[in-house]
N, CA, C and O of each residue as an XYZ file, in Angstrom:
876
protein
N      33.835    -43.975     13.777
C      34.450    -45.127     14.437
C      35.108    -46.011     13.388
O      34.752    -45.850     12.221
N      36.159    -47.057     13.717
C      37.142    -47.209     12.936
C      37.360    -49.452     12.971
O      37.659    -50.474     12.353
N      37.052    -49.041     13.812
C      36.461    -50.767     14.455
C      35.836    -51.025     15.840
O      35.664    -50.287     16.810
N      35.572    -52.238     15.620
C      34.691    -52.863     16.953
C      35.236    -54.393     17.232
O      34.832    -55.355     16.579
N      36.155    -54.481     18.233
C      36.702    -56.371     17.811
C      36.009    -56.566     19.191
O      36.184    -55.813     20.150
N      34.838    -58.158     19.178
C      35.203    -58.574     20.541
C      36.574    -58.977     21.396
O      37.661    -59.262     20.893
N      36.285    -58.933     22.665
C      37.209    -58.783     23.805
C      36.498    -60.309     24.385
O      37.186    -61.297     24.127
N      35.495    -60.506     24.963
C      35.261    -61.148     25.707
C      33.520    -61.830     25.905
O      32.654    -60.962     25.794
N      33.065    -63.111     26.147
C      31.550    -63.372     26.761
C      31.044    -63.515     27.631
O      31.231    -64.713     27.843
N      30.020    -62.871     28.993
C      29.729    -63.866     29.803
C      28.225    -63.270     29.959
O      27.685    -62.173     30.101
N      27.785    -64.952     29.827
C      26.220    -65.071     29.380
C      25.896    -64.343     28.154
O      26.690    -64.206     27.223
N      24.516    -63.807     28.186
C      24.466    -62.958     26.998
C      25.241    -61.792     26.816
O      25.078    -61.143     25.782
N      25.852    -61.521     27.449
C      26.820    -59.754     27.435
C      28.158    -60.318     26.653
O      28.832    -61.345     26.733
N      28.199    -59.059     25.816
C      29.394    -59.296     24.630
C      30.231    -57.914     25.105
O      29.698    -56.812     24.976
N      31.548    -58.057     25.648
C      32.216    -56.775     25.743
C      33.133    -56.847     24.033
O      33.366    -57.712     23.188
N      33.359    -55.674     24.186
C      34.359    -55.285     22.890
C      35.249    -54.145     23.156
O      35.016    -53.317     24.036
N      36.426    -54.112     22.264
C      37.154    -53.223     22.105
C      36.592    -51.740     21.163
O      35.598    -51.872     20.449
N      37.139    -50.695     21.220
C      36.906    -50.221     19.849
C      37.435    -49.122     19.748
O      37.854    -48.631     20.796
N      37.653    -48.131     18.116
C      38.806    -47.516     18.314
C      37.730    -46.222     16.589
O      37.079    -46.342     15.552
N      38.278    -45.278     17.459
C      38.256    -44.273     15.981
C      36.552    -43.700     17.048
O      35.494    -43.451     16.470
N      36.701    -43.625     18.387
C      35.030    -43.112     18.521
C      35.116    -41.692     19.000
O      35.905    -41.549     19.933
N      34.491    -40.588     18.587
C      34.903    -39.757     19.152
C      34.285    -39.394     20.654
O      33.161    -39.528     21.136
N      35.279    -38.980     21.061
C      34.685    -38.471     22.560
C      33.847    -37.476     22.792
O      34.007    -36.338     22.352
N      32.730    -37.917     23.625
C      31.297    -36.967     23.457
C      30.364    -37.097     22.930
O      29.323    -36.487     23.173
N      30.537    -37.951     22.061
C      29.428    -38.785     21.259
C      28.890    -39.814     22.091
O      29.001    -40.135     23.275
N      28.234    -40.253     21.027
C      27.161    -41.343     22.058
C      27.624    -43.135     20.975
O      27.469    -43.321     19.768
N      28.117    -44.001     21.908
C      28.278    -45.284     21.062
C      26.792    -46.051     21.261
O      26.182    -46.123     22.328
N      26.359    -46.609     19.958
C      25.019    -47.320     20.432
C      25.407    -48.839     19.612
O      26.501    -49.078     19.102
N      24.414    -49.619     19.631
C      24.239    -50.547     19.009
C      22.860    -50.813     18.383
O      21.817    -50.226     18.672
N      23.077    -52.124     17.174
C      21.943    -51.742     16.851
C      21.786    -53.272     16.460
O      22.710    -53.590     15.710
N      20.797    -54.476     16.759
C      20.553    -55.551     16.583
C      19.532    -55.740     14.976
O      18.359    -55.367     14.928
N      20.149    -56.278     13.962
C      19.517    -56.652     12.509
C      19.264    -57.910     12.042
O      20.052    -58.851     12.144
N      18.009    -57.959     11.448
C      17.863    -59.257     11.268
C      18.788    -59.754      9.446
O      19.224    -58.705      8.973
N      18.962    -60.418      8.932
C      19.838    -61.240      8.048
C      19.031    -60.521      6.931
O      19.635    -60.758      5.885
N      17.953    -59.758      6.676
C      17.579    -58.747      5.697
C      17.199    -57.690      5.595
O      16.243    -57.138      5.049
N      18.562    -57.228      6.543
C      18.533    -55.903      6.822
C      17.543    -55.317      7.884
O      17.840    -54.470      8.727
N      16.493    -55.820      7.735
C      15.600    -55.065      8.949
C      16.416    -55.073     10.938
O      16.968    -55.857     11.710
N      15.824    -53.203     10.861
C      16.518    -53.159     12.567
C      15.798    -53.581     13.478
O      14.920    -52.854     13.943
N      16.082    -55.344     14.122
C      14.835    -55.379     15.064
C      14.833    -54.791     16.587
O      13.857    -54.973     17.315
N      16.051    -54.035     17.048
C      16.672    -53.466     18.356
C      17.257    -52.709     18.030
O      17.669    -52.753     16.871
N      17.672    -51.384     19.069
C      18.516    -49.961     19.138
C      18.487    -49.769     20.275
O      17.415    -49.779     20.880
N      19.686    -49.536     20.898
C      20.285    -49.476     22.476
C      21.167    -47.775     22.433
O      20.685    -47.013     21.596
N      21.638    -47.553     22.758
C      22.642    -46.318     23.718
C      23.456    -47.035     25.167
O      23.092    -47.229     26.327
N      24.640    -47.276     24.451
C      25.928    -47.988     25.094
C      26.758    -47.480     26.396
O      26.895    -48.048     27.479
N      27.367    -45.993     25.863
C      27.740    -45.045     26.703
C      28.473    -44.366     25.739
O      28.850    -44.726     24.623
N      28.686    -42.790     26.664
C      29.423    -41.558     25.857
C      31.244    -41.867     25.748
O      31.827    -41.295     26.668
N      31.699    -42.246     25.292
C      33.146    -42.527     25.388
C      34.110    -41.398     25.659
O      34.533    -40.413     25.054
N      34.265    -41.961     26.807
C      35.812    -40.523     27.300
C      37.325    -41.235     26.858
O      38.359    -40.692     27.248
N      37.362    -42.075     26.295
C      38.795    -42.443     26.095
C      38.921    -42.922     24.335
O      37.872    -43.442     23.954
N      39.708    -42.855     23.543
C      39.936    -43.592     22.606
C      40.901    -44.211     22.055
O      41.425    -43.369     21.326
N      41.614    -45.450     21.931
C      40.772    -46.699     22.074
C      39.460    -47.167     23.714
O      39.680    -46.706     24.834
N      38.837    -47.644     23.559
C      37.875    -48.132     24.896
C      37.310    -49.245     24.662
O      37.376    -49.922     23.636
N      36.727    -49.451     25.649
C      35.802    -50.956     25.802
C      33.848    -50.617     25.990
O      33.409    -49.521     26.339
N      33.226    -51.474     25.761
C      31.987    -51.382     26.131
C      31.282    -52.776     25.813
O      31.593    -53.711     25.076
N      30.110    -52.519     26.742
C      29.473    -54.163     26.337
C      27.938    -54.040     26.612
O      27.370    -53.391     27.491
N      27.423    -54.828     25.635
C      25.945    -55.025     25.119
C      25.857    -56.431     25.305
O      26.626    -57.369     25.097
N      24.160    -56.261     25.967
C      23.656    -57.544     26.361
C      22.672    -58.241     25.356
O      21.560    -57.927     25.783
N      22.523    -58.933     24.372
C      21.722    -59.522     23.534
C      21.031    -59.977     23.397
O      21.165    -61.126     22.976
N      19.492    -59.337     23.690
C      17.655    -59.522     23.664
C      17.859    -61.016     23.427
O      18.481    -61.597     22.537
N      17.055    -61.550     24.629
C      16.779    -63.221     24.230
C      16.437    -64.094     22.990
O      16.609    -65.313     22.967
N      15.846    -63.229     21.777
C      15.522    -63.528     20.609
C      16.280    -63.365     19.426
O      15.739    -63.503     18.329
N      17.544    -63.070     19.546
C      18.954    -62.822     19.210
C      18.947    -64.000     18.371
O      18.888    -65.031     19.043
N      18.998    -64.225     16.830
C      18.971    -65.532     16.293
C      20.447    -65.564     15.901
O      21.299    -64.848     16.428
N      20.702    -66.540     14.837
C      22.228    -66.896     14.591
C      22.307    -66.036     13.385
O      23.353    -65.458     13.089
N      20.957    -65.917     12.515
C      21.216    -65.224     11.284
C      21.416    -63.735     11.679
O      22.161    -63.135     10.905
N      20.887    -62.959     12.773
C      20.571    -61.944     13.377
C      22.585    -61.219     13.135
O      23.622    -61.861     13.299
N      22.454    -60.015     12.796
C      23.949    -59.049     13.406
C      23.965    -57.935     14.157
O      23.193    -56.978     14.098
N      24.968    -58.123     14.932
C      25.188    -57.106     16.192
C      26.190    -55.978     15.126
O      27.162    -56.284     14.436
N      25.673    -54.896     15.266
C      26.483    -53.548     14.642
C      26.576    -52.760     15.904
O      25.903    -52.844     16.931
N      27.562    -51.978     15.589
C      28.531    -50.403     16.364
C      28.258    -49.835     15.809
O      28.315    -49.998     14.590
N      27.761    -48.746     16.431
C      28.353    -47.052     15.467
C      28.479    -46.144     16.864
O      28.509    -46.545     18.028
N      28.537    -44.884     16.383
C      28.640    -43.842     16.808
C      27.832    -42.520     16.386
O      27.890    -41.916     15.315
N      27.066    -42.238     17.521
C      25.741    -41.177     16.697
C      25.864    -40.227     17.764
O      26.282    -40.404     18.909
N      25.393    -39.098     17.155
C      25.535    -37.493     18.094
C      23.846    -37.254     18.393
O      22.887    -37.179     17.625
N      23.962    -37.177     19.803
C      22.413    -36.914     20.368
C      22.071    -35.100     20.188
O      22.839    -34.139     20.241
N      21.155    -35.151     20.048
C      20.825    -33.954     19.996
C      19.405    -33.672     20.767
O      18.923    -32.541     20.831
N      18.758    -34.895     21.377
C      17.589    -34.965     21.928
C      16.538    -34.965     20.914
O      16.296    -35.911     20.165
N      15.877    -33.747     20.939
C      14.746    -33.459     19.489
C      14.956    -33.611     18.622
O      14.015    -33.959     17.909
N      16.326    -33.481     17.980
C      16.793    -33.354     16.278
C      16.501    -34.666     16.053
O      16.572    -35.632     16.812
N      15.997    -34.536     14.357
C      15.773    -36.074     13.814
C      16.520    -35.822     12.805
O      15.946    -35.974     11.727
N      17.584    -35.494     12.758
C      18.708    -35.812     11.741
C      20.179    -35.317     12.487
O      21.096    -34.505     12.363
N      19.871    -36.023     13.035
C      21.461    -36.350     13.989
C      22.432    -37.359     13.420
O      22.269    -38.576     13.326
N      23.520    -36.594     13.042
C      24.552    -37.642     12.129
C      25.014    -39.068     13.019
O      24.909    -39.128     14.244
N      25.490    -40.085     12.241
C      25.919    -41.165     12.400
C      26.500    -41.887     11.664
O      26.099    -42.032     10.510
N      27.817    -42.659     12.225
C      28.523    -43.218     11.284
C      28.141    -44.241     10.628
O      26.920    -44.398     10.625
N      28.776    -45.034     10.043
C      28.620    -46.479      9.565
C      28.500    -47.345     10.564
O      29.268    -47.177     11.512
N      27.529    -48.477     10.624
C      27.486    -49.166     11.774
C      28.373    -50.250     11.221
O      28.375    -50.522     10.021
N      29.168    -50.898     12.153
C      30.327    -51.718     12.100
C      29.751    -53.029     12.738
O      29.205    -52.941     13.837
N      29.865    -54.488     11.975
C      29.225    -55.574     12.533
C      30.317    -55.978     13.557
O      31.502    -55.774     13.295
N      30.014    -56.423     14.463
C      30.721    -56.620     15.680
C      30.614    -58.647     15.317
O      29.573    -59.303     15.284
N      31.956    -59.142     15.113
C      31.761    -60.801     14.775
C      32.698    -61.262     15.751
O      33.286    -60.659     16.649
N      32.720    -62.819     15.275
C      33.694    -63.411     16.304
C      33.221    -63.770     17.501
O      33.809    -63.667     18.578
N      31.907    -64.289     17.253
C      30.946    -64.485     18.605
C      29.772    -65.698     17.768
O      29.361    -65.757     16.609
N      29.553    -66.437     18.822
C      28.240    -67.179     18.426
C      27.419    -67.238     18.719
O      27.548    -67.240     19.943
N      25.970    -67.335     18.394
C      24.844    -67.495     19.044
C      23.956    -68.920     19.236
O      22.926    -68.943     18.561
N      24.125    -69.682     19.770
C      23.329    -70.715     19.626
C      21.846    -70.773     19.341
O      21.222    -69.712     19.359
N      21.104    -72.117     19.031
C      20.092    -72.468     18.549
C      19.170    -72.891     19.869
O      19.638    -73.457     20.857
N      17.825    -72.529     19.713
C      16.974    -72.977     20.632
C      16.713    -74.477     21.491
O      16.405    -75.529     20.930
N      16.868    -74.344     22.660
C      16.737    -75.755     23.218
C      15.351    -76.418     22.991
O      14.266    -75.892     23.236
N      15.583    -77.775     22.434
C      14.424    -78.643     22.512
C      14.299    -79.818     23.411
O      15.345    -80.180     23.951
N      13.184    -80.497     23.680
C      13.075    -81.898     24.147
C      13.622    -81.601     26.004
O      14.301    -82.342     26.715
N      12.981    -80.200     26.341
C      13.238    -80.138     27.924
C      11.927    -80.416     28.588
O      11.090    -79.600     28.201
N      11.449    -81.273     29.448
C      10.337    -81.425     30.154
C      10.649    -81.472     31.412
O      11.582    -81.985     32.028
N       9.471    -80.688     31.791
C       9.543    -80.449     33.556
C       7.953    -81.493     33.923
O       6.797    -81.558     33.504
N       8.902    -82.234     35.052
C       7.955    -83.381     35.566
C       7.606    -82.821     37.502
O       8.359    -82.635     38.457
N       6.457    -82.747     37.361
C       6.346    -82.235     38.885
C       6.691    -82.825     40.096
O       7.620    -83.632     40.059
N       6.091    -82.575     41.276
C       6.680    -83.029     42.576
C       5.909    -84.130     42.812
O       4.824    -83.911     42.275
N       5.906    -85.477     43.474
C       4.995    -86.754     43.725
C       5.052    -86.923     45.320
O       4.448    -87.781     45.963
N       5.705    -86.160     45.710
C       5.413    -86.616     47.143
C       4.800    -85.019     48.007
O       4.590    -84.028     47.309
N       4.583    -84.970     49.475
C       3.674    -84.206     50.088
C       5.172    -82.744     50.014
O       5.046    -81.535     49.820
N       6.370    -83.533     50.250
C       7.490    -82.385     50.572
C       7.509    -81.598     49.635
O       7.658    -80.414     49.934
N       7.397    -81.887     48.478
C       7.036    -80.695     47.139
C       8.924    -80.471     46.797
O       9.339    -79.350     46.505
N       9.885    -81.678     46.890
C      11.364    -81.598     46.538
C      12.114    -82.259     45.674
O      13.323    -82.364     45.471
N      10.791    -82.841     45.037
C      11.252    -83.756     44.281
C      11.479    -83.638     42.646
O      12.209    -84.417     42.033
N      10.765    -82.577     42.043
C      10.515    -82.269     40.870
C      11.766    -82.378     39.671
O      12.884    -82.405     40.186
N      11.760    -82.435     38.399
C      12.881    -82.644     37.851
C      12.334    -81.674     36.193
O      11.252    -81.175     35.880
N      13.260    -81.730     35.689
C      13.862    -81.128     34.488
C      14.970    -82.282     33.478
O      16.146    -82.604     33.646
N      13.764    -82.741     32.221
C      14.179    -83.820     31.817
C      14.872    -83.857     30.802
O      14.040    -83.452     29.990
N      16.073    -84.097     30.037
C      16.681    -83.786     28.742
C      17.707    -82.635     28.758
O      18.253    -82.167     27.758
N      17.933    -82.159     30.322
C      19.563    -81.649     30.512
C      20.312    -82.092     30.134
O      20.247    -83.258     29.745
N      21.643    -81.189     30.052
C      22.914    -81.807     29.629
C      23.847    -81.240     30.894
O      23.154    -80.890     31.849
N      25.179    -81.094     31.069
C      26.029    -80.498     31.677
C      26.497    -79.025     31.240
O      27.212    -78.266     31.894
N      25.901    -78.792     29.931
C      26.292    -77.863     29.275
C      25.295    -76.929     29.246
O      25.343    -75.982     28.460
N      24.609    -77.051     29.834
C      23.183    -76.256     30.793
C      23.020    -75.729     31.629
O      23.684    -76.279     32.507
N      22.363    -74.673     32.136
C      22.191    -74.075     33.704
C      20.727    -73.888     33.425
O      20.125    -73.874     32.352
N      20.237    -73.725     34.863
C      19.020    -73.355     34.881
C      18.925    -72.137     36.128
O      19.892    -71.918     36.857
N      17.840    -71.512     36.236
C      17.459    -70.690     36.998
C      16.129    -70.244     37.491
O      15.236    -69.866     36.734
N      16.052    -70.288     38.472
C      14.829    -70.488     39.556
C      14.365    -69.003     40.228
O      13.725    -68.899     41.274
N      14.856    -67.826     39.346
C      15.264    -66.557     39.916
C      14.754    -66.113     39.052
O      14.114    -65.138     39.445
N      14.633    -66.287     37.856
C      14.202    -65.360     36.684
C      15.382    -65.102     36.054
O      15.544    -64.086     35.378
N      16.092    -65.806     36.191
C      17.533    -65.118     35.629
C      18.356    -64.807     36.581
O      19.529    -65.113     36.371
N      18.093    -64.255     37.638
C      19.282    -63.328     38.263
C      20.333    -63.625     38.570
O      21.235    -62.789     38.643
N      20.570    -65.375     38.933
C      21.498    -66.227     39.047
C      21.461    -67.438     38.414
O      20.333    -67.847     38.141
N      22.487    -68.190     38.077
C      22.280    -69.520     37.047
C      22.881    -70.708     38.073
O      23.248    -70.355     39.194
N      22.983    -72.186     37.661
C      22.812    -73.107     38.668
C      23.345    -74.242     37.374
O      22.616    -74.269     36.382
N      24.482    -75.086     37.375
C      24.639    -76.262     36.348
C      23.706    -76.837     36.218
O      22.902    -76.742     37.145
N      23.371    -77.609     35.176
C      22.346    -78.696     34.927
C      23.228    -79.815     35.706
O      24.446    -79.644     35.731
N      22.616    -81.059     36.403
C      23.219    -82.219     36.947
C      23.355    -83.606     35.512
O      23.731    -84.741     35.802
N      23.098    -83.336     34.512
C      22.830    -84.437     33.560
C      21.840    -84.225     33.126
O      21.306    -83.129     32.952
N      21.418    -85.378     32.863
C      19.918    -85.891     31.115
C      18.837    -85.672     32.643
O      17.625    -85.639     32.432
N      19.131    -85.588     33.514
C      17.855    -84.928     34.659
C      18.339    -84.334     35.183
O      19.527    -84.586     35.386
N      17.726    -83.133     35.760
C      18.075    -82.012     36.994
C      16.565    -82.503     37.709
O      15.379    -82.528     37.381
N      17.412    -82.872     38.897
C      16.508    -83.207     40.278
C      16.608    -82.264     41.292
O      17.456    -81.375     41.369
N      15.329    -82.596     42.389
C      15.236    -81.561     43.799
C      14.711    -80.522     43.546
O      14.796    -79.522     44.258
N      13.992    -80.615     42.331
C      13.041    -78.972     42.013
C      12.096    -78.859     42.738
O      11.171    -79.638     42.507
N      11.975    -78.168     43.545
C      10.875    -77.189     44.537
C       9.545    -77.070     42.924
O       9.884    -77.252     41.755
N       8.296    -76.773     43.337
C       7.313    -75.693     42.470
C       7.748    -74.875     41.690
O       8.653    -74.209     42.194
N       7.459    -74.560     40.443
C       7.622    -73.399     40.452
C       8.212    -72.855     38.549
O       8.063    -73.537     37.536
N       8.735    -71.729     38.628
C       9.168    -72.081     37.345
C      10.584    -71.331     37.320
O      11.005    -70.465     38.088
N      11.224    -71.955     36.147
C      12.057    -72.154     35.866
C      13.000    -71.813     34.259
O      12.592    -72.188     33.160
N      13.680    -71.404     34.378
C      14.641    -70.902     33.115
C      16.082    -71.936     32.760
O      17.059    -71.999     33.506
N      15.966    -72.526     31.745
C      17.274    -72.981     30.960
C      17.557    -73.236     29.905
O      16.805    -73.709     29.052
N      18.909    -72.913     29.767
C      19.603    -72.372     29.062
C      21.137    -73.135     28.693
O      21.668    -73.654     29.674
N      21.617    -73.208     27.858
C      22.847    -73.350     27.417
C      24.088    -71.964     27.823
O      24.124    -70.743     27.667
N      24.971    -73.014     28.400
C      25.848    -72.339     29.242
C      26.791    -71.620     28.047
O      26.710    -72.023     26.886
N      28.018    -70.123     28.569
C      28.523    -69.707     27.909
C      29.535    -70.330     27.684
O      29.909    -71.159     28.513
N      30.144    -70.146     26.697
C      31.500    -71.078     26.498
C      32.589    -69.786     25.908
O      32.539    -69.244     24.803
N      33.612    -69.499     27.093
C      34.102    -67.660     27.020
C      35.332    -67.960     26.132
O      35.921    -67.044     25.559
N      35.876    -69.798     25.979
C      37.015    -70.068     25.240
C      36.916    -69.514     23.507
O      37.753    -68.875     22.869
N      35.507    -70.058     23.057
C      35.420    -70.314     21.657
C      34.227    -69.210     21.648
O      33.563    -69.347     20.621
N      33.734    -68.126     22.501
C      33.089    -67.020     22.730
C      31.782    -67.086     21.647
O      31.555    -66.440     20.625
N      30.834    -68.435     22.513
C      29.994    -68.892     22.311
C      28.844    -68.264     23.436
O      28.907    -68.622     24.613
N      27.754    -67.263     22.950
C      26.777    -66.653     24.375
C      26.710    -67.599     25.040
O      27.611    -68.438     25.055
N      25.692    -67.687     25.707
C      24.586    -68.160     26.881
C      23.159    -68.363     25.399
O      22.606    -67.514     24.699
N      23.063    -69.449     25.445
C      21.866    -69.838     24.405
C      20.375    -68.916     25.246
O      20.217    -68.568     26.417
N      19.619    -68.790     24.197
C      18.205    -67.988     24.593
C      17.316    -68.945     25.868
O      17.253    -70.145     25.603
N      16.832    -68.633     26.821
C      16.313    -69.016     27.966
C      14.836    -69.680     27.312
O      13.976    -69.154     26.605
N      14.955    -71.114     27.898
C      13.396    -71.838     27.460
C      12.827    -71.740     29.138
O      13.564    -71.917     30.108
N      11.392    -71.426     29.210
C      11.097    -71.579     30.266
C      10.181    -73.263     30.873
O       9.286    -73.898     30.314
N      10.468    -73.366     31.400
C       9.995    -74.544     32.140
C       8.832    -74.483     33.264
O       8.909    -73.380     33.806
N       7.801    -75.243     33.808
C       7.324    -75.151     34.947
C       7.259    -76.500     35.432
O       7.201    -77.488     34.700
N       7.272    -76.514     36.772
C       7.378    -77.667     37.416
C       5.923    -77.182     38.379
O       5.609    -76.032     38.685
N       5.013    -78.784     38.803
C       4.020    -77.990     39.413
C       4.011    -78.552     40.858
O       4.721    -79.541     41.039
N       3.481    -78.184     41.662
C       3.255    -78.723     43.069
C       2.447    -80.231     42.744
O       1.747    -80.571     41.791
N       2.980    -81.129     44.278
C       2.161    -82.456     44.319
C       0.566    -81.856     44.412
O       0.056    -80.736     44.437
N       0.135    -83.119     44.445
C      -1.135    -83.164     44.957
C      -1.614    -84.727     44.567
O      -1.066    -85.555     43.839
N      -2.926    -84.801     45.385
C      -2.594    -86.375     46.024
C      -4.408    -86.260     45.056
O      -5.160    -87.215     45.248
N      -4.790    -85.383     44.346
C      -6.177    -85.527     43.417
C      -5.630    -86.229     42.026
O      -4.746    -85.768     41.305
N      -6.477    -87.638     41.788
C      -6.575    -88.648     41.372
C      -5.910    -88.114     39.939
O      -6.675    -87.291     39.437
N      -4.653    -88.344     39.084
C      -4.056    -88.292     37.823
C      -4.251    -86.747     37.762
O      -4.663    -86.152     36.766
N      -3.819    -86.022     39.246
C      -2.664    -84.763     39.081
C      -1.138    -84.528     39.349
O      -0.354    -83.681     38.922
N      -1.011    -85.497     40.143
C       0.291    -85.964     40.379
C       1.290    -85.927     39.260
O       1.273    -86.452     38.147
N       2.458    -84.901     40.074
C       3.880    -85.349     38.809
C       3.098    -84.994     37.257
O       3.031    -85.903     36.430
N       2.695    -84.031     37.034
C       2.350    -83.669     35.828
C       3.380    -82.838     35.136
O       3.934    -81.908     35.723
N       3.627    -83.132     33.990
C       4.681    -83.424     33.155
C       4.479    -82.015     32.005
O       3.506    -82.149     31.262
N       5.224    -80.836     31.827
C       4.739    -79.814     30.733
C       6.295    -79.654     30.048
O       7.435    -79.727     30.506
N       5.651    -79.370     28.555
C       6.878    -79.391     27.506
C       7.146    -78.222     27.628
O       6.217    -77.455     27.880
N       8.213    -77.811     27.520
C       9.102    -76.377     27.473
C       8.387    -75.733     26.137
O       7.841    -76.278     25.178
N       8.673    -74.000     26.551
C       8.249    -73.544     25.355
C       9.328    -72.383     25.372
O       9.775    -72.094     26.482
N       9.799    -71.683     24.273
C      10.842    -70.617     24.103
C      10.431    -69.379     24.783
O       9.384    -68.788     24.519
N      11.221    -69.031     25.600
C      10.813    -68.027     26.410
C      11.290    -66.568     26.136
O      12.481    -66.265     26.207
N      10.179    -65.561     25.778
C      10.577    -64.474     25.134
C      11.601    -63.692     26.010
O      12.593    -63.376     25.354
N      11.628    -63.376     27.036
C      12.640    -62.991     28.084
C      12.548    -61.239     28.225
O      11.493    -60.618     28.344
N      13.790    -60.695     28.182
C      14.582    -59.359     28.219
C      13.211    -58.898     28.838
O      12.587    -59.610     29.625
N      12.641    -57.235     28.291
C      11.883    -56.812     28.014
C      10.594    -57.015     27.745
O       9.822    -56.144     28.146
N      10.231    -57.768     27.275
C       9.008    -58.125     26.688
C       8.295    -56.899     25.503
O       7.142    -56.733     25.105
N       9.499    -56.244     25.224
C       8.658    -54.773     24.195
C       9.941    -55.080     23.409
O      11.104    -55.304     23.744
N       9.150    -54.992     21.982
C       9.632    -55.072     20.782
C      10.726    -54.054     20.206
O      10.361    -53.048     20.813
N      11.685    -53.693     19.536
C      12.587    -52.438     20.125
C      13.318    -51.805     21.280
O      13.483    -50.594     21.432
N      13.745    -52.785     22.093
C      14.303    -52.322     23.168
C      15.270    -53.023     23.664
O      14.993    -54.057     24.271
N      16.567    -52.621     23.515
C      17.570    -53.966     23.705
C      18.031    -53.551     25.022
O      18.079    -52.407     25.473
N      18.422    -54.843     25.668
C      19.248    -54.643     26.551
C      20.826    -54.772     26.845
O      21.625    -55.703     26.744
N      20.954    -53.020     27.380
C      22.381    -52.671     27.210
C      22.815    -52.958     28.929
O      22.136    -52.587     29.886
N      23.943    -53.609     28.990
C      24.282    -53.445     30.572
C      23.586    -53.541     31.448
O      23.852    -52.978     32.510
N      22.211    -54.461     31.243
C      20.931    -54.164     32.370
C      20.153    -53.035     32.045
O      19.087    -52.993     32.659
N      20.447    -51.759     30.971
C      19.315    -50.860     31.306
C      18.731    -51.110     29.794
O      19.261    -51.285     28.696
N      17.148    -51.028     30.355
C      16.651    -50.404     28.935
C      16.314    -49.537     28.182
O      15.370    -48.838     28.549
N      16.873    -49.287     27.013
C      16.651    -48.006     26.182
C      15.713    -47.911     25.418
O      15.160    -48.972     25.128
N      15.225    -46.747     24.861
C      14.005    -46.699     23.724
C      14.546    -46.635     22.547
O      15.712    -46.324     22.307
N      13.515    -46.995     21.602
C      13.898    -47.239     20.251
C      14.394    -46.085     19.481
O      13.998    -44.930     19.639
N      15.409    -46.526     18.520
C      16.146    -45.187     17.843
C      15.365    -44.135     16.815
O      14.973    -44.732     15.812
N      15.172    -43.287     16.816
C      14.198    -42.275     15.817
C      15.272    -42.013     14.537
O      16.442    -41.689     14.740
N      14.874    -42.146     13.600
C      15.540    -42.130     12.201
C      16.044    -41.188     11.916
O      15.424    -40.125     11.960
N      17.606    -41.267     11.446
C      18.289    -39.855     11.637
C      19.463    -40.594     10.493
O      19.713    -41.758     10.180
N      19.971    -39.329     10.109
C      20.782    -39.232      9.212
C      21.859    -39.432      9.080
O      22.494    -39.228     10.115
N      22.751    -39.934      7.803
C      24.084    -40.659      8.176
C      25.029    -39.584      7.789
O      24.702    -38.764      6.931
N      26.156    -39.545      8.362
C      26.913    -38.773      8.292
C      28.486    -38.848      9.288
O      28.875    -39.793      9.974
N      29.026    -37.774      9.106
C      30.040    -37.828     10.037
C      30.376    -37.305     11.310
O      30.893    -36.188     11.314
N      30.127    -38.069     12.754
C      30.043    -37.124     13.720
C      31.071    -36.507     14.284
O      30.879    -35.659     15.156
């Protein structure tokens, strides 16, 4: 493979261009931390066209020092020395820094609609789904929270192809009318997300297993 330029962001998914892959091969990616160590290995798709596009979704723990690489590797299933090219850092993308100072304050009345999310911005979404859908932040509070818990996040910005910041989780708790439980108030904590297994990135929604050590070369 010959390059990898991003194309485009939305949320954590990074599409890209790329050119020099051969067809029949397998394009993967491979997530590194800033000293070299591989902390993720995905399988992208087999490329039938060259030039093409493809896009990788970036494990919630994705830091700023962290690099996204391309290559191109030939499966062979069993073989553990299956050639592969040079992995190519894929740039021109940002990752933001962890949200702080978010508190979820519970519900005070019997309707359980009142709950809030304290230290939003506009430049925020949250989600009440686990992810599956996102929702603006309303300001320095997000009001009308039902029970329950909750995901937010820093919104994508697709101009200056800035992700979707890593998901802090939140909980908001039900009223209750027992003496100094009311509206109880819990600090956000960084929420590990994707997967929850160490080595396993997520490509396009699916997850792959970790890469078995194989040899560099030309496929």
């Amino acid at each position: 493979m010959t390059s990898a330029v991003i194309q485009s962001v939305s949320g954590r998914t990074i599409t890209f261009n790329y050119t020099g892959a051969t067809t029949g091969k397998t394009l993967s990616a491979i997530v590194r931390e800033g000293s070299g160590k591989v902390k993720y290995y995905g399988r992208l798709v087999v490329p039938t066209t060259d030039p093409g596009n493809a896009s990788v979704t970036v494990p919630d723990d994705f830091a700023a020092a962290d690099e996204l690489r391309i290559f191109v590797e030939e499966i062979n299933d069993d073989n553990e020395t299956d050639f592969a090219c040079e992995p190519i850092k894929l740039t021109g993308f940002t990752a933001p820094g962890a949200l702080t100072n978010l508190v979820g304050v519970g519900c005070t009345t019997p309707a359980n609609n009142d709950g809030q999310i304290t230290g939003t911005t506009t430049d925020m979404e949250y989600s009440d789904d686990n992810g599956q859908s996102w929702i603006t932040c309303t300001g320095n509070e997000t009001t009308g929270l039902a029970p329950g818990e909750y995901l937010v996040r820093t919104v994508a910005d697709t101009t200056s192809k800035i992700i979707a910041g890593a998901p802090v989780r939140i909980t908001i708790s039900a009223y209750s009318d027992s003496e100094g439980s009311a509206g109880h108030s819990h600090i956000c904590g960084v929420f590990g997300g994707g997967f929850g297994v160490l080595g396993v990135l997520a490509v396009a929604g699916v997850a792959l297993a970790r890469r078995k050590r194989r040899g560099r070369g030309k496929p």
